[in-house]
C-alpha positions in Angstrom: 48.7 105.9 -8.1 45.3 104.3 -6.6 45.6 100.5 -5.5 42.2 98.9 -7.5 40.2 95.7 -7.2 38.6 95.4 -10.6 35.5 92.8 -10.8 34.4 91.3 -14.7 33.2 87.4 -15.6 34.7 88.2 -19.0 38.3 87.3 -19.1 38.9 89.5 -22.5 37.4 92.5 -21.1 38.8 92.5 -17.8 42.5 92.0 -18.8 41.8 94.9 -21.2 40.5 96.8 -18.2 43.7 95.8 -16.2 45.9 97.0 -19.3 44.7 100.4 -19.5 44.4 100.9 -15.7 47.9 99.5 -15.2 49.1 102.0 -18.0 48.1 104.6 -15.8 50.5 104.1 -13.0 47.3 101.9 -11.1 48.0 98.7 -9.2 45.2 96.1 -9.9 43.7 93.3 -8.4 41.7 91.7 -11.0 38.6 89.2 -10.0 36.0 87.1 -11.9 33.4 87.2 -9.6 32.2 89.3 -7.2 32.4 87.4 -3.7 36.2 86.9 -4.4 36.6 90.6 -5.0 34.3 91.5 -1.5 36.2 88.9 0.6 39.7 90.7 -0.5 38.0 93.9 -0.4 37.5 93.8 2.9 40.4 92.1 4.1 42.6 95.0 2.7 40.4 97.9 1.6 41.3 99.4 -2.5 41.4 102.8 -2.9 38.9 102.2 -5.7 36.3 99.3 -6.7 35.7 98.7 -10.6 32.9 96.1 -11.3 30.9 95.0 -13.9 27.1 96.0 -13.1 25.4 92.4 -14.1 27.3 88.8 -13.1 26.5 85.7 -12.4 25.6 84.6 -8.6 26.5 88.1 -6.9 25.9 91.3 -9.4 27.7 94.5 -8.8 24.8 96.3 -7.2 25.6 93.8 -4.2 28.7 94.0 -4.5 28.4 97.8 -4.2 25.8 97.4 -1.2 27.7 95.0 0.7 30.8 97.5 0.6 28.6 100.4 1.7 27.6 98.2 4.7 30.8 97.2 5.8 32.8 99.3 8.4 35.9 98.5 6.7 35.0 99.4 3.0 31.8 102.1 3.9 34.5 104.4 2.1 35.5 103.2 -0.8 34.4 104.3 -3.9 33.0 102.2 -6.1 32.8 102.7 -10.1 29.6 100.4 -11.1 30.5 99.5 -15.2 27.9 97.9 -18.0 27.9 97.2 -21.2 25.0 99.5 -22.7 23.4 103.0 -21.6 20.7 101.8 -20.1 18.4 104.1 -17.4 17.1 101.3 -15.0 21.0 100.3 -14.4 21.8 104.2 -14.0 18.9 104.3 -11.2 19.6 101.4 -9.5 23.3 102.1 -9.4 22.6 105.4 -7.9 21.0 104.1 -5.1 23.2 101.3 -4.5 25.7 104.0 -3.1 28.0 103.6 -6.5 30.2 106.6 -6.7 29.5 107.1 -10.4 28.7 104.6 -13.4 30.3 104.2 -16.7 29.7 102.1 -19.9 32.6 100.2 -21.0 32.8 101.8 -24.6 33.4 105.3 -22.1 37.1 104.1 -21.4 38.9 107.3 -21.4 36.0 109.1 -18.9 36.7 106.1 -16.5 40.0 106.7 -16.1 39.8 110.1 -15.8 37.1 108.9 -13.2 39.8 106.5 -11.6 42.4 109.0 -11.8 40.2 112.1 -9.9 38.8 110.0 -6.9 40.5 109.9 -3.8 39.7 107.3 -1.1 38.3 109.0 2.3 40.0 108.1 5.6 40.7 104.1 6.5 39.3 103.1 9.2 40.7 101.4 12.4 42.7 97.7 12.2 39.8 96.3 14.6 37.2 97.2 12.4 39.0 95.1 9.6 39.9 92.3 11.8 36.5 91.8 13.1 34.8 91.9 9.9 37.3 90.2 8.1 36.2 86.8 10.7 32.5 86.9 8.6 32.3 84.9 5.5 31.2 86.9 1.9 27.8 85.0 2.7 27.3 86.0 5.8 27.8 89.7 4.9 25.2 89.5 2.3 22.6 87.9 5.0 23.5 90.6 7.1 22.7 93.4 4.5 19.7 91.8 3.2 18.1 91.9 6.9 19.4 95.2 7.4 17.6 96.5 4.0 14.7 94.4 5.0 14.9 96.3 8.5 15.2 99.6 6.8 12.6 99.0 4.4 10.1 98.1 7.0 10.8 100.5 9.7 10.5 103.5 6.5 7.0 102.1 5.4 6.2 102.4 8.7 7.5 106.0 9.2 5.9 107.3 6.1 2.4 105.2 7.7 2.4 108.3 10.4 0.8 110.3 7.7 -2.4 108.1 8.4 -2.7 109.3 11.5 -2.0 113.1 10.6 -4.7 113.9 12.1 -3.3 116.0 15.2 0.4 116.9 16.2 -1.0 115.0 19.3 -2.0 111.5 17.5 0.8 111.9 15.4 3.6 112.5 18.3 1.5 109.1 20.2 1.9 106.8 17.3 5.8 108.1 16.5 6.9 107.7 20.5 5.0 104.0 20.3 6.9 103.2 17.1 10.4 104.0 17.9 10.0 102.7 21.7 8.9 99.9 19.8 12.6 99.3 18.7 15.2 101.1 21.2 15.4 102.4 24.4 15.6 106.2 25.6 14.9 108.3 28.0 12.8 110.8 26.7 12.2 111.6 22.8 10.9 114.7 22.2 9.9 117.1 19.0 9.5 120.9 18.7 7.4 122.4 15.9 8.5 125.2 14.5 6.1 127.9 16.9 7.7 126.3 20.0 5.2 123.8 20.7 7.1 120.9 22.0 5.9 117.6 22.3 7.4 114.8 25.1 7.6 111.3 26.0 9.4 110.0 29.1 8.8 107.4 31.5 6.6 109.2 34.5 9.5 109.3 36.8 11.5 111.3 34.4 8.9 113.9 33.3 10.4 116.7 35.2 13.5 116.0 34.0 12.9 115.4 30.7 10.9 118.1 29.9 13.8 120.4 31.6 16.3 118.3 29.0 14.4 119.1 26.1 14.0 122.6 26.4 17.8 123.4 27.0 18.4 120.7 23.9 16.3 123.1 21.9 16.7 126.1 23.1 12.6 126.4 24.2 12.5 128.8 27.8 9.2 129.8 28.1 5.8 129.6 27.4 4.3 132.7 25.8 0.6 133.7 26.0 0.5 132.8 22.4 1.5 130.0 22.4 -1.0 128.3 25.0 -2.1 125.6 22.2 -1.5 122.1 24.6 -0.9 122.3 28.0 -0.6 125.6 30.4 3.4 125.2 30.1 3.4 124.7 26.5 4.1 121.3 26.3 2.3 117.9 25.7 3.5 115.3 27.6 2.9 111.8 27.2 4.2 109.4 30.1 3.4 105.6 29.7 4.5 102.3 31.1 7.7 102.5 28.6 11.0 100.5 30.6 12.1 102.5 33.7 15.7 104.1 32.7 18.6 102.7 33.8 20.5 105.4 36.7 23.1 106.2 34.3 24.0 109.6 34.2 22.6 111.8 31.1 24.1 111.9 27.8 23.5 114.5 25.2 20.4 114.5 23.0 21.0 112.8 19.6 19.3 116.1 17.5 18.2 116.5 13.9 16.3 119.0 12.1 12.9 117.7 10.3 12.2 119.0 7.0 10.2 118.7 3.9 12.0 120.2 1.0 12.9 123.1 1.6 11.0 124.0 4.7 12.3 122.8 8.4 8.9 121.7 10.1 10.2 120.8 13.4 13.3 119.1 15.8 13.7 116.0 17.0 15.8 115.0 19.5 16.6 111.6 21.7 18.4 111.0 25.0 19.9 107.7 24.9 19.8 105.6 27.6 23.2 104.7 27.4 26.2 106.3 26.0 26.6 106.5 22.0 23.5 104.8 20.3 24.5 101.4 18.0 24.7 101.2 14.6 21.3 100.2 14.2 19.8 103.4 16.3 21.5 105.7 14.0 20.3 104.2 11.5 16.6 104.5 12.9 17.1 108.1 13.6 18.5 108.9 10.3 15.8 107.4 8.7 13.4 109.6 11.2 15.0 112.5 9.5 14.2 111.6 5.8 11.0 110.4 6.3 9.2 112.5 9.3 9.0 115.4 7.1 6.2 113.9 4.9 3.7 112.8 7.8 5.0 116.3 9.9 3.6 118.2 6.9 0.1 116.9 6.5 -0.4 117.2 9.9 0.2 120.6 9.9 -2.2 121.1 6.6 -4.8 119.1 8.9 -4.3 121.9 11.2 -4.8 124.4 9.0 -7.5 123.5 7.7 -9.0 123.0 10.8 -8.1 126.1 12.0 -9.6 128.0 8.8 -13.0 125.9 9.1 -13.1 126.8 13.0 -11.8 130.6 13.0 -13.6 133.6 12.2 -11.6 135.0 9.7 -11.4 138.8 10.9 -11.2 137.9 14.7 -9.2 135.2 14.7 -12.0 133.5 17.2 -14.0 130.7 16.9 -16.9 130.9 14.6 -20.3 129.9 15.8 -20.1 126.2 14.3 -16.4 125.3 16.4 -17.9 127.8 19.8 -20.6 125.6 19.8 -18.9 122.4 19.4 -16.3 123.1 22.3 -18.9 124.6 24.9 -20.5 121.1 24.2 -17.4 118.9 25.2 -16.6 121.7 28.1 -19.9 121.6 29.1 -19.8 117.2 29.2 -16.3 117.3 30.7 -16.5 120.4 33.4 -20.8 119.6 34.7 -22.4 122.1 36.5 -21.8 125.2 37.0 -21.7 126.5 33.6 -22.0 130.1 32.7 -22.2 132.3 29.5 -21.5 135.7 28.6 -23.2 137.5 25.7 -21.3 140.4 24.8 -22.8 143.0 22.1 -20.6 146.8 21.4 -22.4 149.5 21.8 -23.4 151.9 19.2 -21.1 149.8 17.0 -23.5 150.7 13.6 -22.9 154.5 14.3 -19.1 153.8 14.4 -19.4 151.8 10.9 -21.5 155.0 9.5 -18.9 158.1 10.6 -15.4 156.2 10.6 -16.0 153.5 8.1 -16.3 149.8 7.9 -12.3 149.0 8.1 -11.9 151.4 11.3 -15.4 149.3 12.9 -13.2 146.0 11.8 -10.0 147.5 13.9 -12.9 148.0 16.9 -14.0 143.9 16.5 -10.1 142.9 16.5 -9.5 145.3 19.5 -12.1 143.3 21.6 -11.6 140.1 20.2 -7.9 140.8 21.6 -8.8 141.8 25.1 -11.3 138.9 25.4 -8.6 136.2 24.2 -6.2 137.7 26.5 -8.1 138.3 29.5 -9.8 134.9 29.6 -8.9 131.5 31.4 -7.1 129.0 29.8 -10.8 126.5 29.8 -12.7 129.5 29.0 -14.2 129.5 25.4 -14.3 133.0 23.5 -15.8 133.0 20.0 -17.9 135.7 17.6 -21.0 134.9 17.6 -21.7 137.4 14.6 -22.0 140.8 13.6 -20.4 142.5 16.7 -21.6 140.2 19.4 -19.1 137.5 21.0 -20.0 134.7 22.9 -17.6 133.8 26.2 -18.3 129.9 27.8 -17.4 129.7 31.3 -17.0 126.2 31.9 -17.5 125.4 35.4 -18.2 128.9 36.4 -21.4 129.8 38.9 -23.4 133.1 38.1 -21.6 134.8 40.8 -17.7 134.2 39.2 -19.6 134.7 35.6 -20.7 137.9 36.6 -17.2 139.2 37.9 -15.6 138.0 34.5 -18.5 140.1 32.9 -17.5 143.2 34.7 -13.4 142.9 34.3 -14.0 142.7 30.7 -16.5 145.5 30.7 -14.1 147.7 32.3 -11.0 146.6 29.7 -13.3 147.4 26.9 -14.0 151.2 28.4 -11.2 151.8 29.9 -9.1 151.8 26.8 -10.0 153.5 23.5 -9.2 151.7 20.3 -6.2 153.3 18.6 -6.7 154.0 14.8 -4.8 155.4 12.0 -7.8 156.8 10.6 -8.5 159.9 13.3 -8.7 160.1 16.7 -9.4 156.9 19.2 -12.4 155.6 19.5 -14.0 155.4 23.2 -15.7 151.8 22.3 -18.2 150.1 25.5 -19.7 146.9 25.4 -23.1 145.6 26.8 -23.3 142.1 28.6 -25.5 139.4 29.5 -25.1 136.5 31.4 -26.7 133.2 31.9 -26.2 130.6 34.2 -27.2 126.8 33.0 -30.3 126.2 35.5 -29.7 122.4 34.4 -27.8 119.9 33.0 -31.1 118.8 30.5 -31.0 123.0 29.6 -29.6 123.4 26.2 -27.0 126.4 24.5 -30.1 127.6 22.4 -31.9 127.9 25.5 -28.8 129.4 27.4 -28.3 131.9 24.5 -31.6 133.0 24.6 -31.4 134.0 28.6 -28.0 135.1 27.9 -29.5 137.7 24.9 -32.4 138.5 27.0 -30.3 140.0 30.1 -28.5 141.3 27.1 -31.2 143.2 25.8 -31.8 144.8 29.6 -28.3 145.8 29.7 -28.9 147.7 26.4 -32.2 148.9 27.5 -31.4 150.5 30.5 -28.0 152.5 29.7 -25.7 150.3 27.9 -22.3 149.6 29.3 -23.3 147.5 31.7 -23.8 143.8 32.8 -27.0 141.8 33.4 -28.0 138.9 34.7 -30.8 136.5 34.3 
């Protein structure tokens, strides 16, 4: 037997109502309108709520919101009943938090409804008490500023996508948004390659950073993975409240996704123990709508990346090496050095081995040139099977001992192939030195493939300078 509160302005219909339920073994409470039924709701939670959809003064759908929002009823179940099929009622039932809706010709499926829910877990006598002190009224204020709240703070999480345009932008704009609303300690995010992303307070950052990466499980940088800063993470300190000295409490830790697909984790340190109502709720919403924003970013990225990259290489092309010696060039001053790097004898490989084993010789030194260069240095294919290295800040003697160590890593190793035996591969190089800061790349190129030609002209597997 459930214990029902059962909400209709029509007399006839609701003491029909009440005859069937009661002939079921139900108690029930029967009430004409709907801010009778929420003040006895709450005073002594039903197992079930039945109520009309549309009344006068306070409709069902509030009813039905007002009950989700209240500690003491959040569990209840509540059956949302009209008088014709209609599809905008169905919807906006739905997402009132109604546990099912019925028509009232559907009699015998809402008692079988009645008769298969069961009411969740009560919750404690000081939740009831305390609510029970708040007038019907002043619940309903309450819930229209909290969906007023929600429906703000999820325009403005779906507004991230505007600025989609880097993980880095898009990380700023989320850490000023919800510092904008709470406290924490840190908030961090980790995409799905490990690249983690965190804001703290500058006399945390150590801390912080150490925090995140146990809450998600990130240990160590891999050469890979160099895509922010040289330990893999992009920190962002500001002038955000100093922490209280509290001691830590765990993370608050979701998983972001869009459909299907988990894009990244979030995570928060509170700066006190258990977050309020309202933070959850700001977190959950975090969850369902950081997805959207997350995933444009990352189609920014690729598309980037595909517009930037040489496709067989995995460098940068000539367009995206040119545009990043530029700001290297502006940010590091003078020195400035440039390698020009040409394989030797590469057309005879293409003619005897074939063009896919002469690829696997491109990709072999692309590898050794990404891996063997500084984190500032600038490595792209210039074309054909020349690549271009910037060495920002670099004099003509330190370019000329990066020249060498990569001429040696080139012959030292032959190029493993599953086409035959390896290929001994060498690699002629020439380097320039920017004379000023009014000296351009063309003109730097053009040294750079002058030495480049000596190299060539007198042996091949060597270095040059000019």
């Amino acid at each position: 037997m459930a214990r029902i509160i059962l909400v209709d302005d029509s007399a006839s219909a609701c003491a029909f109502l009440k005859g069937e339920l009661e002939g079921r073994g139900h108690a029930v409470e029967d009430f004409r309108s709907a801010e009778a039924a929420a003040a006895r709701a709450v005073a002594s939670p039903p197992d079930v709520v039945v109520t009309d959809l549309w009344m006068p003064s306070m409709s069902g759908l509030q009813l039905c919101r007002l009950l989700r929002g209240e500690p003491s009823t959040s569990h209840v179940p509540v059956i949302l009943l009209t008088a014709s099929e209609d599809r905008g009622s169905r919807f906006w039932a739905k997402h009132a938090g109604a546990a099912t809706y019925v028509t009232k010709q559907e009699v015998a499926r809402l008692l079988r409804e009645v008769d298969e829910i069961k009411s969740t877990a009560r919750v404690a006598s000081n939740e009831r008490v305390r609510s029970a002190n708040r007038t019907v009224q002043e619940r309903l204020s309450d819930l229209m500023d909290e969906l007023l709240q929600t429906s703000t703070l999820a325009g403005e999480l779906r507004r991230l996508g505007l600025a989609a345009e880097s993980h880095e932008r898009l990380f700023r704009e989320l850490s000023g948004l919800v510092s904008s609303v709470m406290n924490y300690r840190w908030l961090a995010l980790v995409l799905e390659d490990d690249a983690m992303f965190v804001h703290a307070h500058p006399d945390l950052e150590t801390q912080a950073v150490a925090e995140a990466r146990e809450c998600f499980g990130v240990k160590a940088k891999s050469p890979e993975r160099r895509r922010f800063e040289e330990d893999g993470v992009f920190l962002l300190s500001d002038t955000i409240p100093t922490p209280t000295k509290s001691s830590a409490t765990s993370p608050s830790s979701c998983a972001i996704r869009y459909g299907d697909i988990t894009l990244a984790h979030f995570a928060l340190s509170p700066e006190k123990r258990g977050l309020s109502r309202e933070e959850k709720r700001l977190l959950s919403l975090l969850e369902a709508e950081l997805g959207g924003p997350l995933r444009m970013a990352a189609l920014v990225a690729e598309a980037q990346r595909l517009a930037s990259t040489d496709t067989l290489t995995g460098l940068f092309n000539r367009r995206a090496f040119t545009e990043r010696f530029e700001q290297a060039r502006e940010k590091s001053g003078m020195p400035t050095s440039l390698l020009l790097l040409d394989v030797d004898h590469f057309k005879r490989v293409n003619d005897t081995r074939g063009h896919d084993v002469g690829d696997i010789v491109l990709k072999r030194v692309a590898q050794l040139l990404r891996s063997m260069g500084r984190k500032r240095d600038i490595v792209g294919r210039w074309g054909g099977e020349e690549f271009v290295v910037g060495l920002p800040g670099s004099p003509e003697s330190g370019a000329r001992i990066v020249a060498e160590r990569l001429r040696r890593a080139i012959a030292e190793k032959p190029v493993e192939t599953t086409h035959g035996d390896p290929i001994a591969v060498t690699a002629s190089i020439g380097v320039a030195t920017m004379l000023h800061g009014l000296e351009s790349l063309d003109e730097l190129i053009q040294r750079a493939d002058k030495a480049l030609y000596s190299a060539k002209e007198r042996g091949r597997n060597r270095v040059e300078t000019l």
